[in-house]
Structure formats: C-alpha cells, structure tokens
PDB file of N, CA, C and O in Angstrom:
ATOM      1  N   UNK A   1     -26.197 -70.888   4.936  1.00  0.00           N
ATOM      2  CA  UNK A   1     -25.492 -69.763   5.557  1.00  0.00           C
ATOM      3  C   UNK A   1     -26.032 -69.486   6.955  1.00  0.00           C
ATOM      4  O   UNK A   1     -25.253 -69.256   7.880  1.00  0.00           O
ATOM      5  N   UNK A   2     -27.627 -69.510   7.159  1.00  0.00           N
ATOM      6  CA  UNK A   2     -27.701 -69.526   8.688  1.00  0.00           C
ATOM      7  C   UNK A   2     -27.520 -70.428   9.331  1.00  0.00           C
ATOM      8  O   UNK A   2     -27.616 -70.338  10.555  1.00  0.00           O
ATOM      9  N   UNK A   3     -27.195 -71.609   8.704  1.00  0.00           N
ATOM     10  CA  UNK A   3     -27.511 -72.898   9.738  1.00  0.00           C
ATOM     11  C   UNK A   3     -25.919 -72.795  10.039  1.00  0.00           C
ATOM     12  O   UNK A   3     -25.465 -73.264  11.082  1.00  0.00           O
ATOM     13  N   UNK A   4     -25.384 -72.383   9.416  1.00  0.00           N
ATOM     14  CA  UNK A   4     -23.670 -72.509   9.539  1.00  0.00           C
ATOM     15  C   UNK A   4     -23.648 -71.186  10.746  1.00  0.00           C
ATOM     16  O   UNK A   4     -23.112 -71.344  11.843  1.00  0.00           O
ATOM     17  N   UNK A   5     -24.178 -70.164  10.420  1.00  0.00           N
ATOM     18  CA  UNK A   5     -23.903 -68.891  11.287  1.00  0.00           C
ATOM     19  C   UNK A   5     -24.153 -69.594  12.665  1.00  0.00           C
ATOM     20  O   UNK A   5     -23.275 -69.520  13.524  1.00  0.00           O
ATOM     21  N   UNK A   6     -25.207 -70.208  12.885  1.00  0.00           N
ATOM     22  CA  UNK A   6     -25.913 -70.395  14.229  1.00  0.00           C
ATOM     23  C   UNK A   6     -25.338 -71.391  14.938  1.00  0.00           C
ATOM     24  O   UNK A   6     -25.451 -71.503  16.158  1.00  0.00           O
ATOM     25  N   UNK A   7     -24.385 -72.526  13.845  1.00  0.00           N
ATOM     26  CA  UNK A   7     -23.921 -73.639  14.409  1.00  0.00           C
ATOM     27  C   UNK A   7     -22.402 -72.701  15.181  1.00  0.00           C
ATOM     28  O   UNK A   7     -21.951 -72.741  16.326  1.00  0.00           O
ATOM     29  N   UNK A   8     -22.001 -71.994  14.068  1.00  0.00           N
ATOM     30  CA  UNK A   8     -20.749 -71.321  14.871  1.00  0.00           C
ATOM     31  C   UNK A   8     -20.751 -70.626  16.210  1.00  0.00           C
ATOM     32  O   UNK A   8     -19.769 -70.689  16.950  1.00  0.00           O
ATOM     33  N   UNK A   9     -21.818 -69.980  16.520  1.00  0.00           N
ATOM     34  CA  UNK A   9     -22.252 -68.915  17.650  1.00  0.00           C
ATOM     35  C   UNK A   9     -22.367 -69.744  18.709  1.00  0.00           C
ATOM     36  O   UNK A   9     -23.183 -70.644  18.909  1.00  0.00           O
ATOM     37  N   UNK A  10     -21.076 -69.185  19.658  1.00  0.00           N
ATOM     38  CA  UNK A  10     -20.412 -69.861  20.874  1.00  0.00           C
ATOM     39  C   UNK A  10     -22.097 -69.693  21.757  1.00  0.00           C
ATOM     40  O   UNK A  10     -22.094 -70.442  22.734  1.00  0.00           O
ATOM     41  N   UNK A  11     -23.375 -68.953  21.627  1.00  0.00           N
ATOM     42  CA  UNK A  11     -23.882 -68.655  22.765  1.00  0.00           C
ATOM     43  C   UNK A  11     -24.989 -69.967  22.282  1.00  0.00           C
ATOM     44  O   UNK A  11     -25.885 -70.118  23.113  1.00  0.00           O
ATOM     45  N   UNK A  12     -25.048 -70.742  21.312  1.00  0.00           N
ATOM     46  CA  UNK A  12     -26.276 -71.554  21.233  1.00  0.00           C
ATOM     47  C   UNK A  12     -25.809 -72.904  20.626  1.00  0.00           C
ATOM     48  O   UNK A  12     -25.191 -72.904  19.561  1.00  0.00           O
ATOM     49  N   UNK A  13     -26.066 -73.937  21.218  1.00  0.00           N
ATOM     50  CA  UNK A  13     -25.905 -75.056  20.555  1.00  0.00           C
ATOM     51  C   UNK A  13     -26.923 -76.056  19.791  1.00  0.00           C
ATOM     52  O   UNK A  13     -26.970 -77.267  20.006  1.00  0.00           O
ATOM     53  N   UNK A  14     -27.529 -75.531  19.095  1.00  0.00           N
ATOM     54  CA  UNK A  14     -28.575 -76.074  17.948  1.00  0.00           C
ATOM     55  C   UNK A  14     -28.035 -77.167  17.851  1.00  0.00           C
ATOM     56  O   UNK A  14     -26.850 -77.297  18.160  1.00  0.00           O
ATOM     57  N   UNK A  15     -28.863 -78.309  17.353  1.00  0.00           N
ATOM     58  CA  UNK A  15     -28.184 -79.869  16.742  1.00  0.00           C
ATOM     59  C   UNK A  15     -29.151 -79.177  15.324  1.00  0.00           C
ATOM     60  O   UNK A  15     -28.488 -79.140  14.288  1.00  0.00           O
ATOM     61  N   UNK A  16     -30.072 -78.841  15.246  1.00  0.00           N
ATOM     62  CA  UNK A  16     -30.714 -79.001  14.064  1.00  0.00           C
ATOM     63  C   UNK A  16     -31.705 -77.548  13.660  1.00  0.00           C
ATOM     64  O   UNK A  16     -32.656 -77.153  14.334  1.00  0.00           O
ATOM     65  N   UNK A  17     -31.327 -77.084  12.733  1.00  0.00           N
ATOM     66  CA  UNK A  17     -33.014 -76.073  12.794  1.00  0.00           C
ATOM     67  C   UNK A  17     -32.834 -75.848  11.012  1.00  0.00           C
ATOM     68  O   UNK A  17     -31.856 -75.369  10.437  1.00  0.00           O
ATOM     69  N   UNK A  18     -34.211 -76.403  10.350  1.00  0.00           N
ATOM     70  CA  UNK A  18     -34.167 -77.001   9.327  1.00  0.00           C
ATOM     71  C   UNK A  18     -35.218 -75.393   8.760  1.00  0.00           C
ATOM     72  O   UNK A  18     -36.405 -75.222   9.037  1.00  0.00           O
ATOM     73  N   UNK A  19     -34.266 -74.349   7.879  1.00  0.00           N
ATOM     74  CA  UNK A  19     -34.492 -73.485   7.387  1.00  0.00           C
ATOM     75  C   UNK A  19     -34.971 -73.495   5.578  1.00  0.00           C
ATOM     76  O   UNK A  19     -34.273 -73.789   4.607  1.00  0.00           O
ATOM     77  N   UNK A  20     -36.008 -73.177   5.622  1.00  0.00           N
ATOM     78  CA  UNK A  20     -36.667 -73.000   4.286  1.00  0.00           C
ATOM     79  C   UNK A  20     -36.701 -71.728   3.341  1.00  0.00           C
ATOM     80  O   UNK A  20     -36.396 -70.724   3.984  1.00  0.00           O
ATOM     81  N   UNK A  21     -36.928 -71.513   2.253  1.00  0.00           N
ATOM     82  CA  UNK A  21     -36.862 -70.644   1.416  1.00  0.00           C
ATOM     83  C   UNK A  21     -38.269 -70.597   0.800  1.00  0.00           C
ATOM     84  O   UNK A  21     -38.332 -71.578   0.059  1.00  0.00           O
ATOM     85  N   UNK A  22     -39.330 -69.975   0.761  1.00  0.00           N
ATOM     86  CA  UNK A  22     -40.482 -70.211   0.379  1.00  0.00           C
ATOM     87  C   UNK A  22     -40.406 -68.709  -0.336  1.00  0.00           C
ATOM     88  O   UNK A  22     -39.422 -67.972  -0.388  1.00  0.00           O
ATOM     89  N   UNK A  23     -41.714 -68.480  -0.863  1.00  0.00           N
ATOM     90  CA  UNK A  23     -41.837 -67.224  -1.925  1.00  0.00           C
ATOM     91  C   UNK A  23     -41.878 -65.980  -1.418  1.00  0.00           C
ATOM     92  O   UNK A  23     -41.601 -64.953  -2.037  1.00  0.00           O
ATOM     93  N   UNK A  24     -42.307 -66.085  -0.018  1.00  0.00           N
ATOM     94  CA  UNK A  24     -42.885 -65.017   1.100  1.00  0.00           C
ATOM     95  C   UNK A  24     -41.742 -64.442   1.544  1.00  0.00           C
ATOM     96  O   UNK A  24     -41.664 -63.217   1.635  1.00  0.00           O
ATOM     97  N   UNK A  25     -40.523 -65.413   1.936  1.00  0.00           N
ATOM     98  CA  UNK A  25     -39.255 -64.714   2.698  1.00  0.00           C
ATOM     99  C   UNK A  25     -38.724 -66.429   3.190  1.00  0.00           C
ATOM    100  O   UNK A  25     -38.955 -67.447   2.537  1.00  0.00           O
ATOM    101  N   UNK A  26     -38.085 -66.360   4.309  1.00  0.00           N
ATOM    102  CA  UNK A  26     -37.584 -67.624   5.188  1.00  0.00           C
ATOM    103  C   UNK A  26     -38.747 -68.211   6.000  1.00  0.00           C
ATOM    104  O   UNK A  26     -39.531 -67.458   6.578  1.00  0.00           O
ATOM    105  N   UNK A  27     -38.903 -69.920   6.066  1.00  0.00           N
ATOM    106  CA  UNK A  27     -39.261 -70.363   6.704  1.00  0.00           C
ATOM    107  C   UNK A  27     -38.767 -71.201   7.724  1.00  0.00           C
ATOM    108  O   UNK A  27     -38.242 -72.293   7.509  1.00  0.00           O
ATOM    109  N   UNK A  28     -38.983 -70.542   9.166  1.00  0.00           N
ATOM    110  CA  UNK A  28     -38.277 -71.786  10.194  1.00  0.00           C
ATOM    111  C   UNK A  28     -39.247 -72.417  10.480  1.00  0.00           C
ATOM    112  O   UNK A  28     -40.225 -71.703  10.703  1.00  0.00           O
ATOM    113  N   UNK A  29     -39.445 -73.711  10.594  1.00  0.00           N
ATOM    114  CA  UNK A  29     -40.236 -74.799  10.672  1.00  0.00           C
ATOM    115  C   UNK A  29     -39.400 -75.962  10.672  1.00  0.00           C
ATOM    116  O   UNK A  29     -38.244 -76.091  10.266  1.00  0.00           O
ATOM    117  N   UNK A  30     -40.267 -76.873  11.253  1.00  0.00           N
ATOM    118  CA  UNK A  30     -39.765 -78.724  11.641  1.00  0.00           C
ATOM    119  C   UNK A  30     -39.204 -78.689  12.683  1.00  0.00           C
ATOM    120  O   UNK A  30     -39.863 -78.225  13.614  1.00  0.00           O
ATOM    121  N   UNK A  31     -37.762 -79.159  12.979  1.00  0.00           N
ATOM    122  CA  UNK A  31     -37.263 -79.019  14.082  1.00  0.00           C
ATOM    123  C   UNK A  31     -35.878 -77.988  14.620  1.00  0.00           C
ATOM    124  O   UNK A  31     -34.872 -77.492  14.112  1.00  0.00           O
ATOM    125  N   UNK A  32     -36.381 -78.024  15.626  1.00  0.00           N
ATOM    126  CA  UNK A  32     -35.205 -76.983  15.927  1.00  0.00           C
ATOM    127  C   UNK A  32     -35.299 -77.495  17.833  1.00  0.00           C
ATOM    128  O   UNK A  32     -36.121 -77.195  18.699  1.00  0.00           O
ATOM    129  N   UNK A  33     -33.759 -78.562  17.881  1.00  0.00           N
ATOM    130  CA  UNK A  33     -33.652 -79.341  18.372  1.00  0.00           C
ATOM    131  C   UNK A  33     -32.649 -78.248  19.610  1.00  0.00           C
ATOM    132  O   UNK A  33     -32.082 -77.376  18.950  1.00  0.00           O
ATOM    133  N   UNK A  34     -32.458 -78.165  20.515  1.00  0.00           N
ATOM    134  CA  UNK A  34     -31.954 -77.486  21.509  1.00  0.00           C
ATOM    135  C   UNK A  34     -31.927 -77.975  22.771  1.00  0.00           C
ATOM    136  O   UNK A  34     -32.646 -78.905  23.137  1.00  0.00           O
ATOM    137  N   UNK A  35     -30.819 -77.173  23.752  1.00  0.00           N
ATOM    138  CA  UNK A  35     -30.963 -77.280  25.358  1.00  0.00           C
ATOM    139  C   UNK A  35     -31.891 -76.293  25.506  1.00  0.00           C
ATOM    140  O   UNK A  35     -32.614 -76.456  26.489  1.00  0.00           O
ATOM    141  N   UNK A  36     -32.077 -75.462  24.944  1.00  0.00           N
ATOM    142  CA  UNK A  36     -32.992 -73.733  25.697  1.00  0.00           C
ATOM    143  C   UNK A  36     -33.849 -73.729  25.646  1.00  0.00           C
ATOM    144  O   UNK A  36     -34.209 -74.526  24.780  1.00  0.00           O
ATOM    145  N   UNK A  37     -34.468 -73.350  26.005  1.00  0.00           N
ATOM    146  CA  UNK A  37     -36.081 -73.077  26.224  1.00  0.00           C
ATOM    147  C   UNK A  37     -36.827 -72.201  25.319  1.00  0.00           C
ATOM    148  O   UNK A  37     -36.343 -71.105  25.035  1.00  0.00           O
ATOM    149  N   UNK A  38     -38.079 -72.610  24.784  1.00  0.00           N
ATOM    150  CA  UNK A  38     -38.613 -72.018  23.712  1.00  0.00           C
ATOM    151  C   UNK A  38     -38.384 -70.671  23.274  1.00  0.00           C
ATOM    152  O   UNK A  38     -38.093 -70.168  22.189  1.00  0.00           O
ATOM    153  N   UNK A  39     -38.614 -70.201  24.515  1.00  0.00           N
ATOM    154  CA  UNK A  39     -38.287 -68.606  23.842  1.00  0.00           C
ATOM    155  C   UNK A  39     -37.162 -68.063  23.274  1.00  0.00           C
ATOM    156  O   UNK A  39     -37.115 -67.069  22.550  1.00  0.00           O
ATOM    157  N   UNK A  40     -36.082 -68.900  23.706  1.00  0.00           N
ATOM    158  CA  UNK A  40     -34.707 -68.393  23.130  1.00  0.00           C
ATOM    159  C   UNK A  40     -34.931 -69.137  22.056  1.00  0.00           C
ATOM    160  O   UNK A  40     -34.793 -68.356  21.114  1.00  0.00           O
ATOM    161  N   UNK A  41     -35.182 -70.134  21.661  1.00  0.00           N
ATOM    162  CA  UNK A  41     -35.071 -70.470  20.221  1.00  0.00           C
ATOM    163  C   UNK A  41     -36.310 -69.770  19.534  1.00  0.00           C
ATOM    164  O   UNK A  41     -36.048 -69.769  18.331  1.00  0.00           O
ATOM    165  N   UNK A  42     -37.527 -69.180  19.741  1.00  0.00           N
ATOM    166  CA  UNK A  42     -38.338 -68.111  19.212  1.00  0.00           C
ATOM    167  C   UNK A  42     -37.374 -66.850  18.870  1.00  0.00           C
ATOM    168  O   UNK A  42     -37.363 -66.361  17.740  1.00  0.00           O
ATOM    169  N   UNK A  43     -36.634 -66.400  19.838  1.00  0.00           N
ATOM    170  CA  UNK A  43     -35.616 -65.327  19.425  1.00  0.00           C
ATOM    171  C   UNK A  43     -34.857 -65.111  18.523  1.00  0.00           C
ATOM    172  O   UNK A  43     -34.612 -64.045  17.957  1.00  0.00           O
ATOM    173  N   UNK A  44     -34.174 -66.822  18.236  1.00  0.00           N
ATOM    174  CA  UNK A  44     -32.938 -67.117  17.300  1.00  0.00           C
ATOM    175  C   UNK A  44     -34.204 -66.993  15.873  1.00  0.00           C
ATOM    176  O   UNK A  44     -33.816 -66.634  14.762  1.00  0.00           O
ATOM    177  N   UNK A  45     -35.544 -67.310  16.110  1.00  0.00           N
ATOM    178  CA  UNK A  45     -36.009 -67.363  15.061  1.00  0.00           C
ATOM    179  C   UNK A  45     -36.631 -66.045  14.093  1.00  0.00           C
ATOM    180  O   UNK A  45     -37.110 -65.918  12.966  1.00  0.00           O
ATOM    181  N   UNK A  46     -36.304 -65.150  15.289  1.00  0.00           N
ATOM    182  CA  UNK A  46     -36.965 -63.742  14.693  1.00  0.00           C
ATOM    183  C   UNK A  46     -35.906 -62.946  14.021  1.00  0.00           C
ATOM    184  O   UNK A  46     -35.998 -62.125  13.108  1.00  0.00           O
ATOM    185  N   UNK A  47     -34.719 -63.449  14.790  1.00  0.00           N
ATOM    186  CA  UNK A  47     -33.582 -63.070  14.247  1.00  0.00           C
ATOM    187  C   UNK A  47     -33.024 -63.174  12.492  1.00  0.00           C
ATOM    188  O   UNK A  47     -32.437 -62.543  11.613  1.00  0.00           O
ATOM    189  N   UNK A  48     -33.656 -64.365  12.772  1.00  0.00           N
ATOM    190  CA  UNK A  48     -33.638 -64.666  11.022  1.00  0.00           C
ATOM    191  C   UNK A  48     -34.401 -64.465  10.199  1.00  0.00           C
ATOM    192  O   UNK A  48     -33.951 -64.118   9.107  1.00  0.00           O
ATOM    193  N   UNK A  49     -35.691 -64.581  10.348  1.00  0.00           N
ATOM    194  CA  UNK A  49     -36.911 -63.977  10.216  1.00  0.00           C
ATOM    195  C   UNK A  49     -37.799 -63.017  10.943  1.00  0.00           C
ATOM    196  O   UNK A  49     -38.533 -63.522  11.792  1.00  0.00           O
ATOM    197  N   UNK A  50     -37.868 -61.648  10.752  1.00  0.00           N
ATOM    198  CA  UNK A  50     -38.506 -61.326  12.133  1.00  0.00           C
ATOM    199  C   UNK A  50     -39.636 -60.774  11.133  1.00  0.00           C
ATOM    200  O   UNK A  50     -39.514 -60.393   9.969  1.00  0.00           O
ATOM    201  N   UNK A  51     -40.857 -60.856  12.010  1.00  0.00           N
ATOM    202  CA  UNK A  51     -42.102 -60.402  11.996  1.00  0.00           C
ATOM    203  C   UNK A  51     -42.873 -61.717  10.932  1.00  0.00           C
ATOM    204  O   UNK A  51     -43.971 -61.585  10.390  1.00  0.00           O
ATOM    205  N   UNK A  52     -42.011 -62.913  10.829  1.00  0.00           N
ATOM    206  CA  UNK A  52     -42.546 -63.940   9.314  1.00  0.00           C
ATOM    207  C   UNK A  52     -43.871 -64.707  10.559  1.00  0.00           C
ATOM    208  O   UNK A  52     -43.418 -65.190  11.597  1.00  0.00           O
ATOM    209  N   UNK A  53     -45.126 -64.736  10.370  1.00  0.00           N
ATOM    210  CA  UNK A  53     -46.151 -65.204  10.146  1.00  0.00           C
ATOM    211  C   UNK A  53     -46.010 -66.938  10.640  1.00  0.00           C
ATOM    212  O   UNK A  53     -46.925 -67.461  11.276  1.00  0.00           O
ATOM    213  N   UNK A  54     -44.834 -67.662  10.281  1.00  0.00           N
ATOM    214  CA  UNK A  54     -44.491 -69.039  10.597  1.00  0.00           C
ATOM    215  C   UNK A  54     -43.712 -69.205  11.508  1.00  0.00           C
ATOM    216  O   UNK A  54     -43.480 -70.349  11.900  1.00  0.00           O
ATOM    217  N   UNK A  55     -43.117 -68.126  12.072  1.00  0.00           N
ATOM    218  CA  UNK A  55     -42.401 -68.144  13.356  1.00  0.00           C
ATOM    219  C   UNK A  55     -43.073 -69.004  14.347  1.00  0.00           C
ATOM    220  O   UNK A  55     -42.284 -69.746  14.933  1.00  0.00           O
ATOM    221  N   UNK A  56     -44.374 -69.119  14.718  1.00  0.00           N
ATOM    222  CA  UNK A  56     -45.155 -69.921  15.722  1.00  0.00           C
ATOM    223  C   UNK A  56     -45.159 -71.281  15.103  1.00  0.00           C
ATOM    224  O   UNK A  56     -46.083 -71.989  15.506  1.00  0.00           O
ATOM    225  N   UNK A  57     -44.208 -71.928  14.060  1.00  0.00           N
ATOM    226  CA  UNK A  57     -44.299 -72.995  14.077  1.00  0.00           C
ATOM    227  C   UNK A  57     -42.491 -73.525  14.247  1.00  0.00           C
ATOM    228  O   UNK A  57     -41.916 -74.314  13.498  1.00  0.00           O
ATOM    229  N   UNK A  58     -42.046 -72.990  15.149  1.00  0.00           N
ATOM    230  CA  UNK A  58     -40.795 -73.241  16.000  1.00  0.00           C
ATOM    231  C   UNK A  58     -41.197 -74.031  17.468  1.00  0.00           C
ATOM    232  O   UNK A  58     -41.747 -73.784  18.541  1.00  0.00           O
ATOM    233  N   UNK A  59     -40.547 -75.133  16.762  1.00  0.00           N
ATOM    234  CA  UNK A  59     -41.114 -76.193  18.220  1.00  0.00           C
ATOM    235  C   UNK A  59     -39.356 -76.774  18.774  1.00  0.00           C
ATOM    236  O   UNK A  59     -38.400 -77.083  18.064  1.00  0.00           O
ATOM    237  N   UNK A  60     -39.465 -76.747  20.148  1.00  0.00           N
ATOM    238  CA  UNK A  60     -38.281 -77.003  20.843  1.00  0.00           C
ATOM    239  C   UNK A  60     -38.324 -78.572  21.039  1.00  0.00           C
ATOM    240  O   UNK A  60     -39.422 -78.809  21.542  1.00  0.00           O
ATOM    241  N   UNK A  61     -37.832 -79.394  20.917  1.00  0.00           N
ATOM    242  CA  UNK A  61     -37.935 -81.044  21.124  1.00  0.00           C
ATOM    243  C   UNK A  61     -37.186 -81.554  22.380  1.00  0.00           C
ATOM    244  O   UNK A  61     -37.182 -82.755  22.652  1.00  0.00           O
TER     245      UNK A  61
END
C-alpha cells in the first residue's frame, strides 16, 4: 500500500523503496533508488514512519 501510494504521487519518482514490517512499527531500509537528494527521500521516509529509529538507514543510490 505505500509502495503503491508513493509510486502514484505525481511529486516523486521512486524506482524502488523496499518497505518492511518488523514488530516495532515499519521499516524503511535497503534501497530507495531516486533522482532527489537524500533529504527528500529522508522526508518521504518520516512520512511513513516518523520518529522510527531506522530511518537513518535510508540510503539514496
């Protein structure tokens, strides 16, 4: 459901951002493949998770 939300949203073109379900809440981690620059994909990531602890493992490729 987010990877679909985010693929639809005219303002970002993700190829990839590989969302997890762990016990804690959501994990974004691996890749999260983009034109933008880290911080906007840190943003997209708080958005989905905000305040999650693994957020700093959002890497732009």
């Amino acid at each position: 459901m987010v990877k679909q939300a985010l693929h639809e949203s005219g303002d970002w073109e993700l190829r990839t951002l590989d969302v997890f379900h762990v016990a804690d809440g959501l994990r974004v981690a691996g890749r999260v493949r983009s034109y933008f620059v880290k911080q906007k994909a840190q943003t997209i990531a708080m958005s989905v998770a905000p305040n999650h602890p693994l957020l700093n493992e959002v890497v732009v490729q």
